[in-house]
Structure formats: structure tokens, C-alpha cells
MARBARO-311788 format. One record per residue (C-alpha): residue in three letters; x, y, z; residue number from 1. Coordinates in steps of 0.001 Angstrom, whole numbers, padded with zeros to 6 digits. Example, Ala and Ser with C-alpha at 12.3 -4.5 7.8 and 13.67 -1.06 7.14 Angstrom:
<nodes>
 code       x       y       z pos
  Ala  012300 -004500  007800   1
  Ser  013670 -001060  007140   2
</nodes>
This chain:
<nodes>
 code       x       y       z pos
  Unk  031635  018707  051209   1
  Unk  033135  015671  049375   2
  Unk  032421  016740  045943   3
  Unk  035176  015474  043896   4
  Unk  035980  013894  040373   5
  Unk  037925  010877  041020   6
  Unk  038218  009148  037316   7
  Unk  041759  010763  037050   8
  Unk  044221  011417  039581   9
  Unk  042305  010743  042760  10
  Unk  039873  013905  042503  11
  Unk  042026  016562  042177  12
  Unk  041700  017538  039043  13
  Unk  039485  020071  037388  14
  Unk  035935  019774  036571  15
  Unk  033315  021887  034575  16
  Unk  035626  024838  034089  17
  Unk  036952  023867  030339  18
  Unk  036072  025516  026989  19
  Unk  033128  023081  025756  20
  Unk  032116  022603  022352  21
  Unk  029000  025545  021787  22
  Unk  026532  022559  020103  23
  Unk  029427  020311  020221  24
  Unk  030020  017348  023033  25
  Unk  031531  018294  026341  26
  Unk  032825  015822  028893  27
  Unk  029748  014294  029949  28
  Unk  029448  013387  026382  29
  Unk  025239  014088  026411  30
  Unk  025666  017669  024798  31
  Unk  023471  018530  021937  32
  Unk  025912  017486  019323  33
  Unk  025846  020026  015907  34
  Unk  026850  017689  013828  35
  Unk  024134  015232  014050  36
  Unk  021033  018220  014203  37
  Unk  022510  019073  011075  38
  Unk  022014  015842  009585  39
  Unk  018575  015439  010842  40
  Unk  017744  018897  010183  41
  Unk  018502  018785  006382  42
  Unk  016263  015748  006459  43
  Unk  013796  017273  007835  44
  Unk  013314  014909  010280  45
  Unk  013679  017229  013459  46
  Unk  009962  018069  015515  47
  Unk  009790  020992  017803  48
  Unk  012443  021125  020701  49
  Unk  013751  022065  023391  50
  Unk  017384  021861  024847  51
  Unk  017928  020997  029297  52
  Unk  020393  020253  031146  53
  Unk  020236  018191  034084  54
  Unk  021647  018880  037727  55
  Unk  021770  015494  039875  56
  Unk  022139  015236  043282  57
  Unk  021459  012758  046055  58
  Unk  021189  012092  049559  59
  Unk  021248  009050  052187  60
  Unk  022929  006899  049496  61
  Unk  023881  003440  050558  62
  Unk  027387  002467  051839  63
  Unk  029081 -000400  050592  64
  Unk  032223  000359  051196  65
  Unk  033730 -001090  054211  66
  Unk  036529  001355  055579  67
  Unk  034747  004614  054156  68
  Unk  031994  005737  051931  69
  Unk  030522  005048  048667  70
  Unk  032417  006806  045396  71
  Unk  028601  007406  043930  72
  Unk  028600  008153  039912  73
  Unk  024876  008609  038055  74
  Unk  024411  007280  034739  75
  Unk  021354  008931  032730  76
  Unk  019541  006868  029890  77
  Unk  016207  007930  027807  78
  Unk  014291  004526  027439  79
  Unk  013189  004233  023441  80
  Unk  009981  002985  022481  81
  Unk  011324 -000604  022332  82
  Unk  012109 -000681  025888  83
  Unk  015987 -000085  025252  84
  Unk  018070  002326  027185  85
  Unk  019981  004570  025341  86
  Unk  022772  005678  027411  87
  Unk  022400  009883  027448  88
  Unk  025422  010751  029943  89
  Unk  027548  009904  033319  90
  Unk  028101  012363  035699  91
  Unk  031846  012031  037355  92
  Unk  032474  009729  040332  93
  Unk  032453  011682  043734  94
  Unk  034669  010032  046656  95
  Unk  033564  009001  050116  96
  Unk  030418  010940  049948  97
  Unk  027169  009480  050961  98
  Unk  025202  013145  050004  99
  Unk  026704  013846  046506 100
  Unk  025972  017006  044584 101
  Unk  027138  016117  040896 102
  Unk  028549  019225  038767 103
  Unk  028843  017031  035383 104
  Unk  025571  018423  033774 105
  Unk  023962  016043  031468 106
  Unk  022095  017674  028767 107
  Unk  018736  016185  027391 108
  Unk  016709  017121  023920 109
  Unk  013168  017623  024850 110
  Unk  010541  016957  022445 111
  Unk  007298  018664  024128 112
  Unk  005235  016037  021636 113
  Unk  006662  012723  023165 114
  Unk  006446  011063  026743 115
  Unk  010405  010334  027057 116
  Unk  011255  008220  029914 117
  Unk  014606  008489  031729 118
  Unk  015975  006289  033527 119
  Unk  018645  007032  036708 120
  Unk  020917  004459  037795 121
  Unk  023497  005229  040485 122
  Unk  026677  003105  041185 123
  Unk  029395  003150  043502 124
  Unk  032738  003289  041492 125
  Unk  035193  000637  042519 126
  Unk  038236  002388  044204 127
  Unk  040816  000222  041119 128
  Unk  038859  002263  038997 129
  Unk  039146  005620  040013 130
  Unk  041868  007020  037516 131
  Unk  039943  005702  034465 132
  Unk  037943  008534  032411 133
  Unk  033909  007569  033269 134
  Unk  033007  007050  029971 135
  Unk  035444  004032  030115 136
  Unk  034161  002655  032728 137
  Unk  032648 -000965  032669 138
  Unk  028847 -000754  034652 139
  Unk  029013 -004438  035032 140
  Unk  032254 -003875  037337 141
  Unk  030912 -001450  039714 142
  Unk  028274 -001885  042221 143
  Unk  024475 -001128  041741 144
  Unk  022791  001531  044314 145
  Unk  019918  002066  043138 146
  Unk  017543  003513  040275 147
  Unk  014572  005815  039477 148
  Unk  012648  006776  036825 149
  Unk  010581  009665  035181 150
  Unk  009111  011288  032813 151
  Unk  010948  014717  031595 152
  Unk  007690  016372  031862 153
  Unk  007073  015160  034652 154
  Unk  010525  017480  035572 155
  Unk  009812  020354  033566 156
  Unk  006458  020651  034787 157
  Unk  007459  021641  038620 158
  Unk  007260  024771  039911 159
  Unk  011148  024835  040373 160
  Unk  011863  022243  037914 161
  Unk  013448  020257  040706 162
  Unk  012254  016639  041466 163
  Unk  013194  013966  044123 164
  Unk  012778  010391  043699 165
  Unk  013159  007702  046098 166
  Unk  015963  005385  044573 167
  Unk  014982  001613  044305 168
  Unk  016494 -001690  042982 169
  Unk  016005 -002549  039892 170
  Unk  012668 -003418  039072 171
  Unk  011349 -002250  041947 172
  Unk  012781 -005264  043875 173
  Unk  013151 -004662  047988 174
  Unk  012356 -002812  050467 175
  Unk  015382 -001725  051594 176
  Unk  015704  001950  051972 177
  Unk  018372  003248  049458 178
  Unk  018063  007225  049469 179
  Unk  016639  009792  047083 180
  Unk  018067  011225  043655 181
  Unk  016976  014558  043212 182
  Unk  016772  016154  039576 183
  Unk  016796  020096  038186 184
  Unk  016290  020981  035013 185
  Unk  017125  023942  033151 186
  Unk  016933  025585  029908 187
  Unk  019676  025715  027697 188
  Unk  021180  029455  027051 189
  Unk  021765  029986  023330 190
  Unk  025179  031665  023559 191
  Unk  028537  031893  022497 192
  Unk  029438  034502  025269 193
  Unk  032237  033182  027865 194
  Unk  034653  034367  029992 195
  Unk  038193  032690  031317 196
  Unk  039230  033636  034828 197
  Unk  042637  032922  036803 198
  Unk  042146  032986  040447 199
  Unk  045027  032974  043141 200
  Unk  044940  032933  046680 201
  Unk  047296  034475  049475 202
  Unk  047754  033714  053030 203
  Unk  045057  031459  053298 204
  Unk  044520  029591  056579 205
  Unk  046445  026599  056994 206
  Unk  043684  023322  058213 207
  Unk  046702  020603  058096 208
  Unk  049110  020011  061349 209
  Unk  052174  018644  060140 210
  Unk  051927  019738  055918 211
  Unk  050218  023030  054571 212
  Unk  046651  022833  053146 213
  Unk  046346  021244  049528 214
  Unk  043447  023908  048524 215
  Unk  040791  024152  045582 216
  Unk  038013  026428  044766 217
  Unk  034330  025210  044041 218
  Unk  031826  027719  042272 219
  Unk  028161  027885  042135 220
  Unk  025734  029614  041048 221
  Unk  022587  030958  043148 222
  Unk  019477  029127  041269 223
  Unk  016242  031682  041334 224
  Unk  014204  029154  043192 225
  Unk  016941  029103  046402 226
  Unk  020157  026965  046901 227
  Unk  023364  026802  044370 228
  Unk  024274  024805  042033 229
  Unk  027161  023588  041563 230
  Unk  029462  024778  037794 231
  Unk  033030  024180  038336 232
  Unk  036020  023326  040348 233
  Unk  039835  024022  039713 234
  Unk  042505  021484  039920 235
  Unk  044039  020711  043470 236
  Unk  047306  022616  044778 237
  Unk  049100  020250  046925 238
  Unk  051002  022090  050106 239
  Unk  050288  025779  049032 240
  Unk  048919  028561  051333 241
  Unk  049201  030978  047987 242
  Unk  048060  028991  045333 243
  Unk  047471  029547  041596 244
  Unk  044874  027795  039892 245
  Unk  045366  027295  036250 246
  Unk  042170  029609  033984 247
  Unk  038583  028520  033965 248
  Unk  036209  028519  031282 249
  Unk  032784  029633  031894 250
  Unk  029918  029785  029240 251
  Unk  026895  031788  029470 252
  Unk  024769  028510  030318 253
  Unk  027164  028174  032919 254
  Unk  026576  031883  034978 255
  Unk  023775  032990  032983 256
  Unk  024014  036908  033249 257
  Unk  027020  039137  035016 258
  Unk  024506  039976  037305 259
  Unk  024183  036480  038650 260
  Unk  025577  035712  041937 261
  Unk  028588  033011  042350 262
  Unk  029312  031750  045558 263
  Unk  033309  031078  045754 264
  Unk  034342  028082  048129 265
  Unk  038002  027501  048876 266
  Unk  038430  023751  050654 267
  Unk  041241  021895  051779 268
  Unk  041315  018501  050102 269
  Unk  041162  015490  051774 270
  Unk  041303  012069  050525 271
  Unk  039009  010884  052717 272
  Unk  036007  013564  050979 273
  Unk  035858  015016  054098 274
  Unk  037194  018529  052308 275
  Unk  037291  021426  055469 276
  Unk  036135  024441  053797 277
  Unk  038754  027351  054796 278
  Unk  036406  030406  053828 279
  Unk  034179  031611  050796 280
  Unk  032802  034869  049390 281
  Unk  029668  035612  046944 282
  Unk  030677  037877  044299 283
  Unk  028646  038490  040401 284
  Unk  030798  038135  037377 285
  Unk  030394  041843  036815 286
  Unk  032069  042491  040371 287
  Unk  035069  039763  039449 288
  Unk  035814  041676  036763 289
  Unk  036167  044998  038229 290
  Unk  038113  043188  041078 291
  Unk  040841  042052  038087 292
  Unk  040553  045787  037197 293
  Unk  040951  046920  040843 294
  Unk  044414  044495  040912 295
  Unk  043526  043985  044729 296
  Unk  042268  041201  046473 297
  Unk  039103  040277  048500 298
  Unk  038516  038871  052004 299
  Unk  037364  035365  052353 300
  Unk  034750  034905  054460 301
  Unk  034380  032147  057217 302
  Unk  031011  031255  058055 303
  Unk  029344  030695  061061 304
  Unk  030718  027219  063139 305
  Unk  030578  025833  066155 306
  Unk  032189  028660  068680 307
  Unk  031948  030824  065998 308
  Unk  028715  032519  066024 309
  Unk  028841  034808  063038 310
  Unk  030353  035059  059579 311
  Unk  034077  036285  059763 312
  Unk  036395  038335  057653 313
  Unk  039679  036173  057513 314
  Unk  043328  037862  056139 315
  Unk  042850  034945  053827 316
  Unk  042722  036925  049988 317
  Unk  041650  035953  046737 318
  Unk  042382  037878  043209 319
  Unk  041688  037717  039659 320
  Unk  045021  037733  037738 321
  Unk  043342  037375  034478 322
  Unk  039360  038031  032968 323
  Unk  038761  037181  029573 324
  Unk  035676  037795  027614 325
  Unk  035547  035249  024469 326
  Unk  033141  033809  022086 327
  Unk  033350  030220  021868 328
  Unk  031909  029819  018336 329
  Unk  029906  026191  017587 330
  Unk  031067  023397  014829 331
  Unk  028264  025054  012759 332
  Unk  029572  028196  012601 333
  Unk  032150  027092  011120 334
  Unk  030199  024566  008746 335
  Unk  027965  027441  007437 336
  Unk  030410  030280  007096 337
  Unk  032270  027966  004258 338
  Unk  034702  025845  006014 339
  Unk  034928  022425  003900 340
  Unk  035195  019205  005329 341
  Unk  036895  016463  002921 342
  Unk  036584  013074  003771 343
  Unk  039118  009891  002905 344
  Unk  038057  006188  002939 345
  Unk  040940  003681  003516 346
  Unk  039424 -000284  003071 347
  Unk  041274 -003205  005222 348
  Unk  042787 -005762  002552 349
  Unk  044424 -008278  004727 350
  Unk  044031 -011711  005172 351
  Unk  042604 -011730  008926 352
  Unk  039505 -010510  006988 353
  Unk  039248 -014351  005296 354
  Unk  039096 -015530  001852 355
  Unk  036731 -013759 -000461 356
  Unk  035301 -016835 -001982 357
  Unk  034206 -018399  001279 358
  Unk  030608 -017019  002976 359
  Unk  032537 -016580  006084 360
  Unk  034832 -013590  004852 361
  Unk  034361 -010470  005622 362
  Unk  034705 -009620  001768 363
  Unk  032671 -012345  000921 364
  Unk  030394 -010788 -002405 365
  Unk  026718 -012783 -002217 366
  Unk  025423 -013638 -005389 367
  Unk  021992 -012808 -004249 368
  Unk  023151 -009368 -003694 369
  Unk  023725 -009229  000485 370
  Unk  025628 -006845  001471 371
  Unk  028840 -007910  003066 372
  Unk  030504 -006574  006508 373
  Unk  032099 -004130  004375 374
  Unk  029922 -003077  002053 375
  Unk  027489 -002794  004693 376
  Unk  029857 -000249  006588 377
  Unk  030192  001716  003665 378
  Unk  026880  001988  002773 379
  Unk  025961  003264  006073 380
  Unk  028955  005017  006570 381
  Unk  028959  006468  003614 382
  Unk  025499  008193  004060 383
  Unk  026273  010804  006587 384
  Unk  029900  011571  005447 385
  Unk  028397  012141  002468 386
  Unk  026058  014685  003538 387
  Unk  029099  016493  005230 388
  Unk  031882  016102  002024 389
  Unk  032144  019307  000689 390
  Unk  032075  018035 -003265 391
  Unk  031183  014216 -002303 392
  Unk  034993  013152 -003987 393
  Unk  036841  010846 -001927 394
  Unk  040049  009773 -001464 395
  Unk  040036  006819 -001290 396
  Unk  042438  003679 -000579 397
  Unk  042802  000129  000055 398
  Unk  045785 -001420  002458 399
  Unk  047420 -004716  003337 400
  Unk  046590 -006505  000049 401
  Unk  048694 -007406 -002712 402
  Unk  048400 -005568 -005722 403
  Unk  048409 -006917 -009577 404
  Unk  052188 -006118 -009730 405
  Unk  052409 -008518 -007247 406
  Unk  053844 -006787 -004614 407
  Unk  051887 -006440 -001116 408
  Unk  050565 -002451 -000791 409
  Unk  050101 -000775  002220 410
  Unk  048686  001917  000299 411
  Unk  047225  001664 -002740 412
  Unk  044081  003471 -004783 413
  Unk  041139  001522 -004532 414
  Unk  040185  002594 -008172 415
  Unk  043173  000889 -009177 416
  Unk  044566  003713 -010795 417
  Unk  048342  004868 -010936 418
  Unk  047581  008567 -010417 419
  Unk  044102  009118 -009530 420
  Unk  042704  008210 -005785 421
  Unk  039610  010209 -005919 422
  Unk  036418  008949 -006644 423
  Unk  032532  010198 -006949 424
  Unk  030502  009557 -004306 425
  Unk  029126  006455 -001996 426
  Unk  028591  004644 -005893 427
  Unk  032412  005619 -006336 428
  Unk  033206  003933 -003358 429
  Unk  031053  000608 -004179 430
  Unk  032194  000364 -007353 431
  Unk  035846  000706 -006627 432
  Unk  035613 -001597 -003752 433
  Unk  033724 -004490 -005498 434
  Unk  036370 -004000 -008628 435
  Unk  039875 -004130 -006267 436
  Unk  038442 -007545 -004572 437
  Unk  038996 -008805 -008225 438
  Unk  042303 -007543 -009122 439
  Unk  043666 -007758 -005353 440
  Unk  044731 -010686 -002949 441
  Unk  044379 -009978  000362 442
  Unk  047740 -010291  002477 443
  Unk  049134 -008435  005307 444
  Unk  050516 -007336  007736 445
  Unk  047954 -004658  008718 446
  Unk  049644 -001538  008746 447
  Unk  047353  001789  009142 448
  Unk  050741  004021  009375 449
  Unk  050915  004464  005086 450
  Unk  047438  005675  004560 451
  Unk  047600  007538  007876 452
  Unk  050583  009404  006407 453
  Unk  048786  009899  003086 454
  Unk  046130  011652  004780 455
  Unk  048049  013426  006948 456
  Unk  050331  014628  003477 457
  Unk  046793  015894  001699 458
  Unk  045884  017896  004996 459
  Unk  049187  019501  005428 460
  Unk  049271  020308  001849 461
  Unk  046332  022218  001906 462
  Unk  047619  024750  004796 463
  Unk  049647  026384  002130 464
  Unk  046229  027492  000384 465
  Unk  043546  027659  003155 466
  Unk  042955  027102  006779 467
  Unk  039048  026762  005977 468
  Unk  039730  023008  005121 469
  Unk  039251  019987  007365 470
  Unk  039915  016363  006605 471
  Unk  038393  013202  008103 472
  Unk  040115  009782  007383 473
  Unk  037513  006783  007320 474
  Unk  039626  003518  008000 475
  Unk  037239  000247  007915 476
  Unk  039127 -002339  009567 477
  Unk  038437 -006047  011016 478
  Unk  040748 -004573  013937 479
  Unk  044178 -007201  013837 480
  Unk  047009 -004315  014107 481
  Unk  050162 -005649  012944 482
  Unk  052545 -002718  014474 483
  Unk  050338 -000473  017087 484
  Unk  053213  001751  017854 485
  Unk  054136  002447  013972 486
  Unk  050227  003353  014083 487
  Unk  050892  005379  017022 488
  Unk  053801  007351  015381 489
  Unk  051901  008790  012616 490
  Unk  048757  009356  014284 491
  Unk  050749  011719  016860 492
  Unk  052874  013633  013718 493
  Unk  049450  014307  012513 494
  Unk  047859  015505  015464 495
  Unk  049242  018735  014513 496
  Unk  047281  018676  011589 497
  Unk  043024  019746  010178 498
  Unk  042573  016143  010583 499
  Unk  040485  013395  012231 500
  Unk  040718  009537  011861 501
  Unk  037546  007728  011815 502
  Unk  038279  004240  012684 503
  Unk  034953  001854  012041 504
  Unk  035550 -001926  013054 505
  Unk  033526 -004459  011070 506
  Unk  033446 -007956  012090 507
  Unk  034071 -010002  015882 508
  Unk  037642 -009298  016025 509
  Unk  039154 -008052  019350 510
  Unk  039081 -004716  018962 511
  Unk  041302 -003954  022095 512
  Unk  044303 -002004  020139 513
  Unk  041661  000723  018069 514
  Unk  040484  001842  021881 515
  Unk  044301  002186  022462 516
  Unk  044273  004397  019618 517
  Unk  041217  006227  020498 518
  Unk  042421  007638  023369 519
  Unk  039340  008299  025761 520
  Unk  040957  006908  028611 521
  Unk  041983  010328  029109 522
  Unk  046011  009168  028336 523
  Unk  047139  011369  024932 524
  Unk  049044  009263  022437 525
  Unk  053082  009060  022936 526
  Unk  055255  007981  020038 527
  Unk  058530  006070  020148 528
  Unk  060351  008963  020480 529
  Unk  058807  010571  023324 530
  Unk  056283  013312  021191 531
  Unk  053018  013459  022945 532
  Unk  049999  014269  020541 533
  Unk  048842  017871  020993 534
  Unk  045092  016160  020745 535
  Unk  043005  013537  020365 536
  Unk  042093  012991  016675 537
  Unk  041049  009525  016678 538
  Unk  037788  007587  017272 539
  Unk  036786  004194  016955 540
  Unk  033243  002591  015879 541
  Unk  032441 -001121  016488 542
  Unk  029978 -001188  014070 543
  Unk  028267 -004458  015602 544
  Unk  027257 -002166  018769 545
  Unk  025531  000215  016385 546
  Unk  024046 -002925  014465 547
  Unk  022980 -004039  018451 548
  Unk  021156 -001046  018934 549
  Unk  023350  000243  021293 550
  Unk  023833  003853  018767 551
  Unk  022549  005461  016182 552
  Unk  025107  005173  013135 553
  Unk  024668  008755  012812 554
  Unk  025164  009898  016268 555
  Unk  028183  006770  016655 556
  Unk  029779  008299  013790 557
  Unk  029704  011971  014485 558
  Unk  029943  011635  018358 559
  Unk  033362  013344  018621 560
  Unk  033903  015031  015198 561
  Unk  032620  018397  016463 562
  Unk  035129  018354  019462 563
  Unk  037705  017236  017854 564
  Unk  037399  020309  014572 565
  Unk  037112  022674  017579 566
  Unk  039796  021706  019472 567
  Unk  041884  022293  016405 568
  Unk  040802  025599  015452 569
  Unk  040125  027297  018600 570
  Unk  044099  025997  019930 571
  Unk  045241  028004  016634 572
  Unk  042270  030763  016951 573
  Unk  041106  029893  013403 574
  Unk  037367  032100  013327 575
  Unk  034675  031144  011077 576
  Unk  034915  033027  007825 577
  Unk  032310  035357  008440 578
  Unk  034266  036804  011444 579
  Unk  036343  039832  011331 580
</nodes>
């Protein structure tokens, strides 16, 4: 079978069974994100649609590996009208596996108006790199099996929805056999219906000689036109004939009706891929909940092998200790039922930025009225957190610079104010930002920890009054971190907290410690005192990728908000305000 996740912990962990964010951005990181159709929406700037998600699979892949197989990973792109590839999703790595059948969906906005080209590349993931998230994952560092490409009519269009491709090198290079890629597509289900089951297992058979089994469970879902497709798998039990698996999370899109049959595959991992399957059984959501009613157990089934001419009942049980019917409400729920988002802008003062007066800083103001790195960030940045800002008043703050009392602020209001930090709008902003380069020297170090803190003091504050308020701190940085850790600290107190930090890196700087901070390499933030963060709240923008073309500013900036506001609500189960 040899279907397993290896970016984290050698392939035993879960996959495809957590809560996603409903119009938010699951793990493949393609999902139709709400917060961006919102922004094009209001614009008016959105043609007629439809939302697919894509099942990959492939077969007769090439092996480059010399003491076992290929560790294939597909990475999806839509190719824009300039011949750039935008980058629309990665499925996860599979070990050893030569035939892989991907369960990472990758979801794809189809305009029926447009000929949109995707492009397929598949690599095979460098064994050093296995316990790195995918997203992380350098492209240049792994190596190249092959590539097709289509139109998504030309996938849409099939009877079944369901095309193969023969994989090639790039450009069409060679004639060296290198397997096929085969593509589904499918519509996405408009729903907020899920369910959250707990399966256990007893007695199962044991499949190891001198240990017990390490078993997990795979579920699929029978597609109308014939075969499965993969959803889900749980986490790995290591040595455990009765294992508990911790809940899964299935959406609507995921088993499309209660009626719709699963098939349920208990393996034994191996670390080899070769996974020996130690029985299955087909059951319909409908019937898995009447078995948690029931409180007993069902027979596995071993199929047909070898000796073993037909299917057979084993002792080998499986139960349902928990079934959970939720709605998994979207980021625009939320948004339209009155929940307020409040952003906070904090500006980089220090001197790694470079003096004002010279063309090569940062903060240099033109006379002929070019915009500077900053002002250029702001302007851009300030255009979609605008359109989210609640009343369009920001907080907002400069750091690192030395103030006109002559003393070097880590925190201080851009406006130059004693009392008052807010001010009106992206002009606000501008103005107050053009005015403090006059009345402040830049200095140092760079400390993010103060305005952090400040933030995190403004969100807290507002718990005592409403939980229908969210906060997003902008910081615009050149990226030279003075103390990472102090950084670290107060990021993790206010992980607790409605609030998200928007990190946006102007400039060539290394940018090495804001990834640190940003957490996707799937390792949660730990302060000096051992607290872990409860979730990831920060992400960083290197605004010369989106200046590259390699993002929209819009979709850069708002690629993790919804996830993150979910997270947050749903761990507290905050409703939207509409909902009893």
C-alpha cells in the first residue's frame, strides 16, 4: 500500500482527518481562501466559478533511490498568461512507493470562461528531508521525476472526470519512459456539515515476529464512477494489538452523504512502505453511527490472498467510541454576522534600515515623489487591511528609533503623540510615517517584543467587553532581530489571545529569523521558560517575492489569516453571532 505522509515523523502521523478551515486554507494550502473572495468580491472583480478539488495519483514512477523506492510528492501550479507558474498546492510526500495514491487534495478555482493551464511536476523527496512540513520544502533540493500538463477542461470535460497523462521531462526533453500521473476532479460540496469519529481496535492480528504490529487505519470513499479514493488516515500506534486512534474530522466534501460507502483499511506500518494490510470492512457513515450507538464492535474482514480463496471474517474488532455531528462554520461567517477585525501597524526604526538622507535607505523620501521600501509596503499593505478594519483606525507604532526626548523607543506612536496611537486610515498611516522620519533618528536594537506586548495588551483588554473582536498586528521590518527569543516570549504569551501578527519584510535582508517565527515548519513556538504556544499566530511576507511575481499581495497577505481566526475561535467554541 505505501501511502504515507513522511514530512513529519517518518509517516506516521495523521493526514486528511483534521478540522479544515470551511473557505479557509487547509494543509495543502490551495483551499479556496474566504478572505481573499471577499476582497475580490467587493470589487467586483470575481467572473463566474466554480470550486474542484483534485485527487492525484500515479503509477510506474521512476526510482532513484538506490536501496529502496522513490518518496514521490506532486506539486500543482496554474500557468498565468505570462507564462509564470503560480504554485496552487503540494500534495504530502509518500515513502518507498513507486504507485502512489496522494490523499492531500489540492483544490482549484475554475473559471468556465478561461483556458487555465496546470502544470504537474512530481519529485522524489530527499530522505534528510522527510520531517520538514512540504510547504517548506526547497524544489531545487529534491529530485525531478517528471511533469505533465493540461487544461482543467480538458479534466472536467471526461466522462469520469479522471485523466491520465504520461509524465515527461521538462520540456518535453527524452524519451525515457517515466510513468503516468493520473488526475480526478470533483466538485466542491458547499457545507458546513462534519462529523468527528474515534475509532479503536481489539485483538487485531499480529503481522510482526519478534514486536506487535504498529497499526493505522486508511479511509476512502467509493467514487460513483468505480474505485476509492483516498480521505484520511490516523496517526500510527507503535506495538499495539488494541489501539486507539486519536478523533478524525470529516467534512461533507470529504464523505459526501451518510449514505456513501467508506471502505476502512487497518495496515501494519512498515518503514519500508511496504504496509501489510491486516483486514478492512465497508461501512456508510449512517451505519458508523448506529455502530457507536450499538457500543459493539464489527468484524474486520480479510480479503482474498494467496491460499486464501475468499474474503474472511477475522476476531479482529473495530468500534466507534465517539460520533460527533458539528458544523464547522467558515471565516465569513464570522465576518458577516458582525465580528470586527482591528488591525495595528508597527514601522521598523532602526538603523540596519540605513540613513534616511542617503538613496540607499530603506526610509529614503524621493523628492520626485517615489515611493520608498516602506511606503511602498504600506501602500499596498494598507489596501486590503483596509478593506477588512472594521472603522479603518489604526494603531499604530514605530520601534527601534530614538525619540525627540532623546531616548531610544521600542515603542512609540508613530503620530508622535503622548496619548493617542490611533490614526485614520492608509492617509493616517502616510502621514504619520513621513512626519516621525523627521522628528526620529533611527537606532536600535530591533526589538519586536514591546509592540508585540502592546498588541497583545489591546486584544486582551477587549475580552472583558466582547469576544466578537479580532486583532491583526502589521510589523514592517527590514528583518535584523536583535533578541529572537525575547520575540519568541511574547509571541507565545499571546498565542492565547484574538490575535495574529503579520510580519511583512521589506528590503534584501536575511530574513532567516521571521520564518523562525512563522512557524510552518510544523515546530510550535517554545519560550524560555518552557510554555509552548497553543497556536500559530504568526506569518511572514517577503514582500520582494510578491514584487517578483511569485504572489498576489492580496492572496500573500491573507494566506493564513482565515486559519489562524478559526483556529482561535473554534478551540474556545466562539459561534458567529447569528448562532444560537
Amino acid at each position: 500500500m505505501g501511502n504515507c505522509l513522511s514530512d513529519v515523523k517518518g509517516g506516521k502521523q495523521a493526514v486528511g482527518g483534521r478540522p479544515q478551515a470551511v473557505g479557509g486554507v487547509g494543509d495543502g494550502g490551495a483551499a479556496l481562501n474566504d478572505a481573499v473572495d471577499y476582497f475580490y468580491r467587493a470589487k467586483g472583480e470575481h467572473a463566474l466559478f466554480s470550486q474542484i478539488e483534485l485527487s492525484l495519483s500515479a503509477s510506474n514512477l521512476l526510482d532513484l533511490d538506490l536501496v529502496s523506492k522513490s518518496d514521490p510528492m506532486a506539486v500543482v501550479y496554474m500557468k498565468k498568461s505570462d507564462g509564470k507558474l503560480e504554485e496552487l498546492g503540494r500534495t504530502e510526500v509518500i515513502m518507498n512507493n513507486l504507485d502512489p495514491i496522494w490523499i492531500q487534495k489540492i483544490n482549484v478555482t475554475y473559471h468556465f470562461e478561461t483556458v487555465q493551464r496546470l502544470v504537474f511536476h512530481v519529485y522524489d523527496v530527499d530522505t534528510k528531508f522527510h520531517n520538514l512540513p512540504v510547504k517548506t520544502l526547497k524544489l531545487k533540493d529534491q529530485d525531478f521525476l517528471g511533469e505533465v500538463t493540461c487544461a482543467v477542461s480538458e479534466i472536467v470535460t471526461k466522462r469520469d472526470r479522471s485523466l491520465t497523462l504520461n509524465l515527461h521531462n521538462r520540456e518535453g526533453r527524452g524519451l525515457r519512459k517515466l510513468g503516468t500521473l493520473t488526475v480526478r476532479a470533483e466538485e466542491t460540496v458547499a457545507s458546513r456539515n462534519a462529523i468527528e469519529i474515534t475509532f479503536r481496535c481489539k485483538a487485531l492480528e499480529n503481522k510482526e515476529v519478534f514486536s506487535k504490529s504498529d497499526p493505522f487505519l486508511r479511509i476512502s470513499r467509493a467514487a460513483e464512477m468505480g474505485g476509492s479514493i483516498p480521505i484520511c488516515k490516523t496517526e500510527v500506534v507503535n506495538n499495539n494489538l488494541n489501539p486507539s486512534w486519536k478523533p478524525v474530522c470529516l467534512t461533507m466534501q470529504q464523505f459526501v452523504s451518510k449514505e456513501t460507502p467508506l471502505v476502512i483499511e487497518c495496515f501494519d506500518f512498515n518503514n519500508s512502505g511496504n504496509h501489510v494490510l491486516i483486514g478492512k470492512l465497508q461501512k456508510s457513515v449512517a451505519e458508523l453511527q448506529a455502530l457507536h450507538q450499538s457500543v459493539a464492535g464489527a468484524n474486520l474482514i480479510s480479503p482474498p490472498s494467496g491460499w486464501q480463496h475468499h474474503e474472511k471474517v477475522m476476531q479482529s474488532k473495530i468500534f466507534v467510541d465517539s460520533f460527533v455531528e458539528k458544523q464547522l462554520y467558515s471565516f465569513l461567517d464570522y465576518i458577516s454576522s458582525g465580528f470586527e477585525l482591528n488591525f495595528m501597524v508597527a514601522v521598523d526604526f532602526t538603523a540596519s534600515n540605513g540613513n534616511p538622507r542617503s538613496p540607499d535607505s530603506l526610509h529614503y523620501i524621493d523628492p520626485s515623489g517615489r515611493l520608498n521600501a516602506y511606503q511602498q509596503a504600506i501602500m499596498e499593505v494598507g489596501e486590503v487591511i483596509q478593506f477588512y478594519d472594521s472603522d479603518r483606525r489604526f494603531p499604530a507604532w514605530g520601534f527601534g528609533g530614538k525619540v525627540p526626548s532623546g531616548s531610544v523607543s521600542h515603542c512609540f506612536n508613530l503620530n508622535g503623540s503622548p496619548s493617542e496611537f490611533e490614526v485614520e486610515g492608509l492617509d493616517g498611516i502616510m502621514a504619520a510615517y513621513t512626519s516621525a522620519l523627521h522628528n526620529v533618528a533611527l537606532s536600535g536594537p530591533t526589538l519586536f517584543g514591546q509592540v508585540i506586548n502592546k498588541a497583545a495588551d489591546i486584544a486582551g483588554y477587549s475580552l472583558s467587553s466582547s469576544h466578537a473582536k479580532y486583532y491583526v498586528l502589521l510589523i514592517i521590518t527590514d528583518g535584523v532581530v536583535s533578541d529572537l527569543q525575547e520575540t519568541i516570549n511574547s509571541v507565545v504569551r499571546a498565542s492565547d489571545l484574538p490575535l495574529s501578527i503579520l510580519i511583512v519584510g521589506v528590503g534584501n535582508a536575511d530574513f532567516k529569523a521571521m520564518e523562525i517565527l512563522d512557524a510552518d515548519n510544523g515546530h510550535r513556538l517554545e519560550s524560555n521558560t518552557g510554555r509552548i504556544a497553543t497556536r500559530d499566530i504568526v506569518q511572514f511576507v517577503p514582500m520582494r517575492e510578491v514584487h517578483g511575481g511569485q504572489m498576489s499581495v492580496v492572496q500573500a497577505l491573507l494566506e493564513e489569516l482565515p486559519s489562524q481566526f478559526l483556529s482561535y475561535v473554534r478551540c474556545r467554541d466562539i459561534k458567529p453571532l447569528n448562532v444560537d
